[in-house]
C-alpha positions as CSV (number, residue, x, y, z in Angstrom):
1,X,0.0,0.0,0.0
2,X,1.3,3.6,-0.5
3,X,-0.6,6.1,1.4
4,X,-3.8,3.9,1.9
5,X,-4.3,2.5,-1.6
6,X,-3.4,-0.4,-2.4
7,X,-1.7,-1.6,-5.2
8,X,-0.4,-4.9,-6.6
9,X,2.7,-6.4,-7.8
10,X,5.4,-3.6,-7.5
11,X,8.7,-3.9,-7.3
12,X,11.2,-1.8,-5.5
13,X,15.1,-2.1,-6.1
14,X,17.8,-2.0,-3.3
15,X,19.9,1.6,-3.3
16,X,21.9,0.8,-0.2
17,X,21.7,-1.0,3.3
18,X,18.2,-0.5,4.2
19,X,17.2,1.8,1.2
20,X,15.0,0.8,-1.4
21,X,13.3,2.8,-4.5
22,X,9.8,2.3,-5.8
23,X,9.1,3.5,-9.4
24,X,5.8,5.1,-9.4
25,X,5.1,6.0,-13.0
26,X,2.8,9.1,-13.9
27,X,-0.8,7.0,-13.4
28,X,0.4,6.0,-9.9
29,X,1.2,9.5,-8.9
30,X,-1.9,10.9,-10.0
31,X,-3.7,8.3,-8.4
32,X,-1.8,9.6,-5.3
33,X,-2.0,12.5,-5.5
34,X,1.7,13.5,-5.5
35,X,4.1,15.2,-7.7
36,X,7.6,13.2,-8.8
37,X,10.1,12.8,-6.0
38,X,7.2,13.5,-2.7
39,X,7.4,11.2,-0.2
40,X,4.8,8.6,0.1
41,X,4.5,5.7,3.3
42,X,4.8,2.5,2.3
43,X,3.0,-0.6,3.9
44,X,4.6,-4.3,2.5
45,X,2.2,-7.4,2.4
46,X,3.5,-10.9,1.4
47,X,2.5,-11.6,-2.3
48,X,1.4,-15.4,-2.0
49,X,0.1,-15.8,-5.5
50,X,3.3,-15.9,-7.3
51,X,4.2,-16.4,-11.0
52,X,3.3,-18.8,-13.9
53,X,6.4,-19.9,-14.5
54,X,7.3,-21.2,-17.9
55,X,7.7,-24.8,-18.0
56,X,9.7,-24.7,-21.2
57,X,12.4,-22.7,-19.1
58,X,12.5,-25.0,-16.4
59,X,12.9,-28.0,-18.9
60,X,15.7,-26.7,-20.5
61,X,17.3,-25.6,-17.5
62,X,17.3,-29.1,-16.3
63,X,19.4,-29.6,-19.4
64,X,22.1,-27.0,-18.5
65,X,23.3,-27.7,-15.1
66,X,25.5,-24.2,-15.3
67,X,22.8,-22.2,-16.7
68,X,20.5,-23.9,-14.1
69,X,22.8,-23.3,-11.0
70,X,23.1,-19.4,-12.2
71,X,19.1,-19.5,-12.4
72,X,19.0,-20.8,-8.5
73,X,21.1,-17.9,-7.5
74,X,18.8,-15.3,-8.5
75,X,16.3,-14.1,-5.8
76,X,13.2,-14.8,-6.9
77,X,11.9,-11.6,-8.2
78,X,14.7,-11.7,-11.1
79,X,13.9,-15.5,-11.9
80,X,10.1,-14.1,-12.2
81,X,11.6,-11.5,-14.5
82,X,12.6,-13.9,-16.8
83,X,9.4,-16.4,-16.3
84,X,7.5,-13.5,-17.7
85,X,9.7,-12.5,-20.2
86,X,9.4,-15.8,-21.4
87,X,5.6,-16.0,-20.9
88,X,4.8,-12.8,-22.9
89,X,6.2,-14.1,-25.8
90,X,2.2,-14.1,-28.6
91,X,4.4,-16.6,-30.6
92,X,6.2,-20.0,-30.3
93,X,9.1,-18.4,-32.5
94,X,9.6,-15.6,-30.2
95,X,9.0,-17.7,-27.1
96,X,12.0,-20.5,-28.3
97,X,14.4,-17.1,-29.1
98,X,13.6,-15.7,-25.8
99,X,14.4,-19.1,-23.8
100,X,18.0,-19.1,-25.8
101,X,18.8,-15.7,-25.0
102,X,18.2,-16.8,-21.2
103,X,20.0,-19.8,-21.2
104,X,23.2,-17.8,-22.9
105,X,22.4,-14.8,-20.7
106,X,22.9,-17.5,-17.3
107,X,25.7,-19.0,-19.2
108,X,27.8,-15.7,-18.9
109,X,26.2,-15.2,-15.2
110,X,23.8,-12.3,-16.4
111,X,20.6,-11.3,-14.1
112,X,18.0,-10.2,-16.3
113,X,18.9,-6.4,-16.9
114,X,22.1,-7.3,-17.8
115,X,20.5,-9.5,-20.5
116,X,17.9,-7.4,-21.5
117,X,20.8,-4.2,-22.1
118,X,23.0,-6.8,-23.6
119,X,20.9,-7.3,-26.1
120,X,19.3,-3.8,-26.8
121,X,23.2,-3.3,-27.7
122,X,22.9,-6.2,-30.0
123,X,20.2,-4.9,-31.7
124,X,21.6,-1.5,-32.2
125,X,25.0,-2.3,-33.7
């Protein structure tokens, strides 16, 4: 909850010991009622539904024990990243590419930012 309402599924990143940043986009705020940068108080509740994860992924993970291992060390909120990456995919094309980009992307000990920039570079040179 931030200030009373409620809202689901957001994340918030680390910044330092004991700091952490939530990104609330322009809808949010207005919903809040506050401008960019205003403080807002922040109530945490345990999400217990999870995330579909992609059962492709976990098959070919079981396939490559390194890739797999690298997968385990992520906290769970970067393997979701990549279970929805994966899961977003409207094609079985795009889905397949997106499940080899993660395997390499663990390969070379990637979370999934550093894949995702990695290959925004790709795509531009």
């Amino acid at each position: 909850m931030l200030d009373d309402v409620k809202f689901d599924r957001m994340n918030c990143y680390p910044v330092k010991e004991g700091s952490f940043i939530v990104v609330l986009n322009n809808q949010i705020r207005k919903k809040l009622g506050k401008e960019e940068g205003a403080p807002v108080i922040v109530k945490f509740e345990m999400d217990t539904v999870g995330v579909e994860k992609s059962k492709e992924l976990l098959a070919c993970l079981n396939q490559e024990p390194e890739a797999k291992k690298q997968f385990e060390s992520l906290t769970m909120s970067h393997q979701n990243y990549f279970h929805k990456w994966i899961n977003s995919a409207k094609s079985a094309d795009t889905k397949a590419g997106r499940i080899v980009n993660t395997i390499n992307a663990l390969l070379r000990k990637m979370n999934y930012g550093e894949m995702i920039r990695s290959l925004k570079k790709e795509l531009s040179n």
